[in-house]
N, C-alpha and C positions, 0 to 999 in steps of 0.2 A: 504494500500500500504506500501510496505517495501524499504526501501532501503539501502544498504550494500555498504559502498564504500572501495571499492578493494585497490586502491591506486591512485594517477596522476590524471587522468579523469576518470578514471575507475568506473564503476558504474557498481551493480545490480540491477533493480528496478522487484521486486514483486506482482503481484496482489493479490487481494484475492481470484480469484478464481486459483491461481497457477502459474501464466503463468508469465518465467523469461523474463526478458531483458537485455541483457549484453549492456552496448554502452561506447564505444572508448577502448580497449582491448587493452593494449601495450606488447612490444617483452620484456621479462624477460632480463635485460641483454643489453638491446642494445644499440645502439649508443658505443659501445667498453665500456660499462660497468658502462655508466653514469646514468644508470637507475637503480637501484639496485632492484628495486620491485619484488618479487616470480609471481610465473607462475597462472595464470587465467585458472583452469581445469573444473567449472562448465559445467553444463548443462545448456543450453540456446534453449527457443526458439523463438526469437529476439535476432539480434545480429544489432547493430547501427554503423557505423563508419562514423564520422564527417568527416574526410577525409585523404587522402593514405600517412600516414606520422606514421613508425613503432611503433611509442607513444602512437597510435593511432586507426591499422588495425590489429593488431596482432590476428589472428583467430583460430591459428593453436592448439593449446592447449586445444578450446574450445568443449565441448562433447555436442550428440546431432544430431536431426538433425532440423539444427535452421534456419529461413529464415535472410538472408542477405540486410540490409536495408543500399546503398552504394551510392543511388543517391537522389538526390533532389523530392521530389512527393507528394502524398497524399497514406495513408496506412492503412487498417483496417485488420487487423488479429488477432484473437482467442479474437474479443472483444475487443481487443484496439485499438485506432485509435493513428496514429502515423505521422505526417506532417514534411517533413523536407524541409528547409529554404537556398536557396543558400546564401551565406555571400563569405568575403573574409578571407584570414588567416593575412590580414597585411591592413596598412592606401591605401596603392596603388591598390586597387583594383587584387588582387592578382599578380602584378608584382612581388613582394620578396618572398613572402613563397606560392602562391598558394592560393586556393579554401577553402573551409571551410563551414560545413552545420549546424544550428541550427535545434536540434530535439525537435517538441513538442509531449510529450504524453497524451493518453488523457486516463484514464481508473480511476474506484472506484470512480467516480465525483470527480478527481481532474484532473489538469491538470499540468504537470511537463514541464519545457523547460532546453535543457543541451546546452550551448553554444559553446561547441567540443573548438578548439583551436581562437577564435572570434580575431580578431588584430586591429579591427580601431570600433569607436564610431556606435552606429545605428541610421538610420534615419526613422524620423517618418512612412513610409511605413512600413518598416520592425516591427515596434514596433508593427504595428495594424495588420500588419500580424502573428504574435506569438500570441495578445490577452492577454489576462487576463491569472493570471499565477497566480496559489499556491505555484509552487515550483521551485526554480531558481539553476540552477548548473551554476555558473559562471567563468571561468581562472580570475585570480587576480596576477599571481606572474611574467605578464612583461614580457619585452624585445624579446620573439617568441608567445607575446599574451599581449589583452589588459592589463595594468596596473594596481593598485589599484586604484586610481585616476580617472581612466575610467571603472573599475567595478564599484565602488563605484556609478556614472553616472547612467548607465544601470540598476543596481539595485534600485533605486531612480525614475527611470523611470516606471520602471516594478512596482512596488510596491507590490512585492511579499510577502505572510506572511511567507513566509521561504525561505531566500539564503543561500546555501550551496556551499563556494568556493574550488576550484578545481585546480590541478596545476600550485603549489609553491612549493616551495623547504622544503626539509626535508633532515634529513640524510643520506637517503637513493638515492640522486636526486644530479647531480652535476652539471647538465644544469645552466647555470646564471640567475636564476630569484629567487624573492624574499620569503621572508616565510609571511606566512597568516596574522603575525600579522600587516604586511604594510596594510593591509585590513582594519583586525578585529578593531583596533583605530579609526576608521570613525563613530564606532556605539555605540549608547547606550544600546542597548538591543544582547549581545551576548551571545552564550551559548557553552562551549566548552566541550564537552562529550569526556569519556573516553573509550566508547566501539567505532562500525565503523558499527553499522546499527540505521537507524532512522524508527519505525512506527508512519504511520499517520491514520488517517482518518481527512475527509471533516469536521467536526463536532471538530477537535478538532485543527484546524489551530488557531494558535494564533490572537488575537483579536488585536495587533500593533506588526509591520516587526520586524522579527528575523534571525538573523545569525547564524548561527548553525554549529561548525567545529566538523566532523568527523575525528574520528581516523581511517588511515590507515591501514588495516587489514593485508596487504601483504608487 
């Protein structure tokens, strides 16, 4: 399995035998230009959106003719099986920012979970509902998503042998939330790469939990 991170939440995840996943795709540009990240033109055939927030659903760029995975369910196409998880976007049960879906993937015997824009703590249902996780894409950088503080939680929880967190701020980001390193200090074991894909296989998951920041591609 591969995976290529785009920018924000932006993710590519790869199989081996081919088959793309794009999940949470944002609008180049938007929110009047507080998102600076280039434009998402691959081919997909999965495309995931945590929920309808333009950082988020941006599809339109995307080539292809991909299925659209937009609601809560259980999902098997071309081989992967693909669970998504009602959640809130905020502590209030989605009073303030709305809905929010956790994506589990399942393909190449690993199993990948991407937490889309996650805003309040999980509880023990939902924990047993995700499972046993290889691979954790988590929001870390706050204030329109959980905190470090409360990643750091969920990932302790999960006991994943790789979290890779996911929007925080960078240069290119003018939203108010914080950069990865409020995160990445929580841990002993971090690894911060200079390229923006990571391969895995089952066989070669680290033997104690790892952090792992990808470099933004776009």
């Amino acid at each position: 399995m591969k995976i290529y991170y785009y920018a924000h939440s932006a993710f590519k995840i790869t199989t081996e035998a081919g088959v793309q996943i794009i999940i949470d795709p944002y609008e180049p540009g938007g929110y009047d230009g507080a998102l600076g990240y280039g434009k998402i033109t691959d081919k997909a055939d999965i495309v995931i959106t945590s929920h309808d927030h333009a950082d988020h659903n941006y599809t339109k760029d995307i080539k292809g003719e991909y299925t659209l995975i937009n609601k809560a369910g259980d999902n098997s196409i071309k081989g992967v099986k693909i669970k998504t998880i009602p959640v809130f976007h905020d502590p209030s049960q989605g009073k303030e920012r709305g809905n929010n879906r956790i994506s589990v993937i399942s393909a190449d015997g690993l199993t990948l979970a991407h937490l889309g824009d996650l805003g309040h703590d999980l509880e023990g249902s939902t924990l047993k509902e995700i499972g046993k996780v290889d691979l954790l894409l988590l929001p870390v950088g706050g204030f329109f998503t959980i905190d470090a503080g409360e990643a750091k939680k969920i990932t302790n929880a999960l006991a994943a042998p790789i979290t890779i967190p996911m929007h925080f701020k960078t240069e290119k980001v003018a939203f108010p939330i914080a950069n990865v390193e409020n995160f990445t200090k929580g841990f002993n074991q971090v690894k911060i790469l200079k390229g923006s894909e990571l391969e895995i296989k089952k066989e070669n998951l680290p033997k104690n939990p790892e952090v792992i920041v990808l470099k933004h591609a776009l």
